[in-house]
C-alpha positions, -999 to 999 in steps of 0.1 A, spaced: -50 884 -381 -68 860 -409 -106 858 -401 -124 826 -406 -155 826 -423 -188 806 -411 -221 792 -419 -246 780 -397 -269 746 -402 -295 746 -378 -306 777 -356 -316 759 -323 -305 771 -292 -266 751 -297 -266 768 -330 -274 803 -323 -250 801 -290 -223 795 -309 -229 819 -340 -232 847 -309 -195 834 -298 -182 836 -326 -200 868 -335 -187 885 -305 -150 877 -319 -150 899 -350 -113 895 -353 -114 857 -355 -150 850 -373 -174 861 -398 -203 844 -402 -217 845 -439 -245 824 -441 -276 804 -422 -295 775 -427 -328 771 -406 -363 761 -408 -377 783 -387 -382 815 -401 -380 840 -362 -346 819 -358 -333 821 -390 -342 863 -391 -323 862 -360 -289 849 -370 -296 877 -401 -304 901 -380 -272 898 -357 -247 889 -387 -263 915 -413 -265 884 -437 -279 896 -470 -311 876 -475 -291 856 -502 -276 841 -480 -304 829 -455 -320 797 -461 -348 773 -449 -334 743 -456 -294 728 -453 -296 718 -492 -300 748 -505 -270 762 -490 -249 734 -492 -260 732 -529 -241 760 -533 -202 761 -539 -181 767 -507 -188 797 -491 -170 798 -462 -141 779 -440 -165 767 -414 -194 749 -414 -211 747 -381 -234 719 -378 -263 722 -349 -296 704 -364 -313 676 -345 -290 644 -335 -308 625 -364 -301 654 -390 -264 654 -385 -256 630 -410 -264 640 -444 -255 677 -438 -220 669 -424 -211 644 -445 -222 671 -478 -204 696 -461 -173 673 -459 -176 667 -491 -176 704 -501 -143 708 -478 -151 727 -449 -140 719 -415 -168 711 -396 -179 726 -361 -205 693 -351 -224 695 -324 -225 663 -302 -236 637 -308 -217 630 -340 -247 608 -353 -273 587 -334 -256 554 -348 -221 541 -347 -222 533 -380 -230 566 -393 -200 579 -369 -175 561 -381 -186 574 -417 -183 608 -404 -143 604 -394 -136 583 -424 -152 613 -450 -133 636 -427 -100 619 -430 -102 609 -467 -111 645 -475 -80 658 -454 -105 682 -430 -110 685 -396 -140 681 -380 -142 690 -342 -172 676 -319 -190 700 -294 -174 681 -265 -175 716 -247 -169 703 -213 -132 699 -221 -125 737 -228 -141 747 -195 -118 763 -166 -133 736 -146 -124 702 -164 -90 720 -177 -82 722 -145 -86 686 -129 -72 679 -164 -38 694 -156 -36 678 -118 -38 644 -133 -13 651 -157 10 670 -131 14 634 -110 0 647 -84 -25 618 -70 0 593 -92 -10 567 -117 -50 571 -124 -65 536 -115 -107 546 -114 -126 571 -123 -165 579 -113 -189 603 -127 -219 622 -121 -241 629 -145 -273 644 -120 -294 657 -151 -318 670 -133 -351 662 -122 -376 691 -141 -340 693 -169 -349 653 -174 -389 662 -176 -381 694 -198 -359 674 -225 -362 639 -219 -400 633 -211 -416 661 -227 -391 676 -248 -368 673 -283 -349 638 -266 -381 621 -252 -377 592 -282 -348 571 -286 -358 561 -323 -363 599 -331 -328 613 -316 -300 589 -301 -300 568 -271 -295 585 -242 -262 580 -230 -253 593 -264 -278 622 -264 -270 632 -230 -235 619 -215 -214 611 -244 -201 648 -226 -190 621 -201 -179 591 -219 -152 622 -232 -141 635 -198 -135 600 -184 -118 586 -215 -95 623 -217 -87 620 -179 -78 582 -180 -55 585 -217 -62 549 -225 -84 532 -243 -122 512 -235 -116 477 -235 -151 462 -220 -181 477 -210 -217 469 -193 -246 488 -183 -278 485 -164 -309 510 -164 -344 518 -179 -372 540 -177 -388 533 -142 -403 566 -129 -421 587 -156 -442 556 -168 -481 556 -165 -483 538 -141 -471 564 -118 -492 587 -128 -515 605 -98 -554 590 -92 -573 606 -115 -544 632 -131 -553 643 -168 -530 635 -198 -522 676 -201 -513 700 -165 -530 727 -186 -562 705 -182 -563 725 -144 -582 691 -128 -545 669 -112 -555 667 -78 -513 667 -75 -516 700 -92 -505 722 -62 -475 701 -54 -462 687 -86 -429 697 -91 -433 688 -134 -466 709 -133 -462 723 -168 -484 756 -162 -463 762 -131 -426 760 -149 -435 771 -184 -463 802 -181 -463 811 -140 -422 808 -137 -421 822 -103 -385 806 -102 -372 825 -126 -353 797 -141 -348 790 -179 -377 764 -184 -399 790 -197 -374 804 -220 -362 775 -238 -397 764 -239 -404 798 -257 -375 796 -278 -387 761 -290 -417 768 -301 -420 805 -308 -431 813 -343 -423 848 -341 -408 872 -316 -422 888 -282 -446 852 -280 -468 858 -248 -481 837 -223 -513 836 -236 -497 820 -272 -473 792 -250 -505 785 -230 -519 770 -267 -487 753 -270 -486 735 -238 -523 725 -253 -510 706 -283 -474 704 -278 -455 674 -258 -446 699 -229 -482 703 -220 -486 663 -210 -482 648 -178 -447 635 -170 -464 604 -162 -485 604 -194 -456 611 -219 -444 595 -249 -414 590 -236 -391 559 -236 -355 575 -226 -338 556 -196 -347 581 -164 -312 564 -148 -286 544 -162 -247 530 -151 -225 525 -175 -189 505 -163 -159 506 -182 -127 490 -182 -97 502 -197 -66 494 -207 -40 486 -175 -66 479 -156 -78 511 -146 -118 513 -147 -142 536 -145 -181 538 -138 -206 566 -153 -239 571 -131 -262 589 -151 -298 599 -140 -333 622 -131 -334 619 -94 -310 652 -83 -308 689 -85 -285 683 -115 -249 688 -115 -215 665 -127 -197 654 -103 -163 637 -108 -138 612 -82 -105 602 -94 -87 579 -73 -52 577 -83 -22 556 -70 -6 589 -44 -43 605 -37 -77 608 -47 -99 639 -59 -131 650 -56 -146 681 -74 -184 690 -83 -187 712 -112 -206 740 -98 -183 742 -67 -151 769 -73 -130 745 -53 -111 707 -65 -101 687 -31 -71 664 -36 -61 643 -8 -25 634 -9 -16 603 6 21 604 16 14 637 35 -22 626 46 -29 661 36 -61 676 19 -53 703 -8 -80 728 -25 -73 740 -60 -95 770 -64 -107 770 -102 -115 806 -102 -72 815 -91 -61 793 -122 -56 807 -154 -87 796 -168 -112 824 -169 -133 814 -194 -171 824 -185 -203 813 -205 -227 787 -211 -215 749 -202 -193 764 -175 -175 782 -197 -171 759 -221 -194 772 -252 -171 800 -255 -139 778 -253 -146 756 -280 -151 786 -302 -117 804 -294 -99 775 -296 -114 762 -326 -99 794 -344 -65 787 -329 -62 749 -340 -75 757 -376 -50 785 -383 -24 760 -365 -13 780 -334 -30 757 -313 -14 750 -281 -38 735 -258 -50 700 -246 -87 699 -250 -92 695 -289 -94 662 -298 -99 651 -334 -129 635 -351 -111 600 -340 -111 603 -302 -149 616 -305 -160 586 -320 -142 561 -302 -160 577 -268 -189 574 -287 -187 541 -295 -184 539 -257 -222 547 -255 -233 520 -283 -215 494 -270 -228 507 -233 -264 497 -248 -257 466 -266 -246 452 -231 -275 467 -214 -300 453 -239 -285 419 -237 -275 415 -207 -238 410 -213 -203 423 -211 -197 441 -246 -159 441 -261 -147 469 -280 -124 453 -301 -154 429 -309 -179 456 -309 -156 474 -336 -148 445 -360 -190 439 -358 -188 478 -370 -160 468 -397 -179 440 -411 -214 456 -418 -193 483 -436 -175 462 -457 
């Protein structure tokens, strides 16, 4: 069986989950090379590869300065480092492995595909919800006629309310200017799913939302502008109490690691080392006291082609969770991601049928429902062209559901109804 070979651009936690996918396929992959700043993140990928040191570099440039070294370039920097490194790598030849978003402007995305497609390589977009069991799944019911012709669509994006104060108020995503706006950062996941279960494409959209919770003006009488201060009279009962999710942990839950792996400048970090971070580092502050200017809920309403709309709630104020209604024109179906069960209603029969996700075929376990390790054996079989599946979709359809997103915040900046035909020619013009 032909292995691919890889290199890695960026060492985060989206990079290093897919290096260990692909790691733990030693038939399909081998990974020959990493680019990352950080030194403990960079010696990990080494370590787990045995990567000569060669081959291991701080910066992108220096190991896209090189000639090709491999089939696959994976690229996981920061939204607003995905440009320049993609569009070299491109340029080098290798297919590309891009984590989503594609780039935090429309312009830049549409430069992407057009290197991508003049250069004859394919360049596949972490859209990983389409490879999980889950979304494969209600995939396949819509496509099987079940619930008839597909007239609306509604999602649930619930981010979370301490996943929202992790990333989007304290963390890597608080700033628009410095990543991508949100419903590009965060639900362009979405924008995907809705656009792959509806087959048609966006004619209009609108959007309302803004940033109405984690403002200052909300912040507790007399709270300080860092938890790890210890005098917030709300300090007890806070649920965003950064000493509570980040050092104490008594949850258990994965705030404290991905804090950890964020800022951890060499392995086994202790408490006593993320207690200085929280003291000069964004995830110490107050929610309330942030530098944060991401949207904390937003809707985003689409019309598509035929007639057939769709709405996208995205927002803070939940446990977290996606949750997806599809109303079609012989039933309806209602399925939350984290449930093992899809309920259709049928409506000739006035039955109610549960397809349990678990008794399908798809078996797929791992991060993003399953979905981080998808991407990654299906990625082999499209690129050695026994590819068989639904859920990879080209460099094309990525960013035309990104372009979703852009036009989503045109309209909600100015008030207004966006086209996307018009919203595209605009595009065409400024690249002229």
């Amino acid at each position: 069986m032909k292995k691919l070979s890889v290199i890695i651009i960026g060492a985060g936690g989206r990079g290093r989950t897919y290096c260990r996918n692909m790691h733990a396929m030693p038939d399909k992959y081998e990974v020959v090379g990493v680019a990352e700043p950080v030194e403990v993140k960079r010696n990990e990928i080494r370590d787990m590869c045995g990567l000569p040191e060669e081959n291991c570099f701080a910066d992108w440039r220096e190991i896209l300065s090189r000639p090709k070294m491999a089939d696959i370039a994976v690229i996981a920097t920061m939204d607003s480092m995905h440009y320049e490194p993609a569009m070299k790598a491109i340029s080098l030849g290798y297919h590309l492995l891009l984590e989503k978003p594609v780039a935090p402007t429309a312009k830049e995305c549409l430069e992407i595909a057009k290197a991508a497609e003049e250069k004859g390589v394919s360049v596949i977009v972490c859209h990983v919800l389409r490879y999980t069991p889950f979304y494969k799944t209600l995939k396949s019911i819509v496509d099987s006629g079940m619930i008839g012709k597909v007239m609306s669509v509604e999602q649930i994006e619930g981010v979370g309310d301490i996943h929202f104060s992790h990333s989007f108020v304290r963390g890597l995503w608080h700033s628009e200017k410095e990543t991508s706006p949100m419903v590009i950062a965060k639900t362009c996941h979405d924008l995907d799913i809705i656009q792959w279960l509806i087959g048609k494409s966006c004619k209009k959209v609108s959007s309302f939302g803004e940033l109405t919770y984690f403002r200052e003006e909300n912040a507790p009488e007399g709270s300080p502008r860092r938890c790890v201060d210890g005098t917030c009279p709300e300090k007890d009962t806070c649920p965003y109490n950064a000493y509570a999710l980040y050092i104490e942990n008594k949850d258990g839950l994965w705030w404290k690691k991905g804090f950890s792996h964020i800022v951890a400048t060499h392995e086994n970090f202790t408490d006593e080392e993320l207690l200085e971070k929280l003291k000069e580092t964004d995830w110490g502050l107050c929610v309330f006291h942030a530098n944060n200017d991401m949207p904390d809920h937003q809707i985003v309403n689409m019309e598509f082609e035929g007639g057939v709309n769709a709405t996208l709630n995205l927002n803070a104020f939940n446990e977290g969770g996606r949750y997806t209604r599809i109303f079609g024109t012989k039933g309806e179906v209602y399925a939350f991601m984290s449930d093992e069960n899809i309920h259709i209603h049928t409506f000739a029969d006035k039955k109610d049928h549960i397809v349990s996700v678990k008794e399908t075929e798809e078996t797929i376990a791992g991060g993003h429902g399953g979905g981080d390790v998808g991407i990654v054996y299906d990625l082999y079989e499209y690129l050695c062209g026994i590819y068989q599946g639904v859920s990879v979709a080209d460099i094309g359809v990525s960013v035309s559901n990104h372009l979703i997103g852009f036009a989503a915040e045109e309209a909600r900046h100015g008030d207004t109804v966006v086209s996307l035909d018009t919203f595209r020619e605009k595009l065409s013009c400024q690249n002229d």
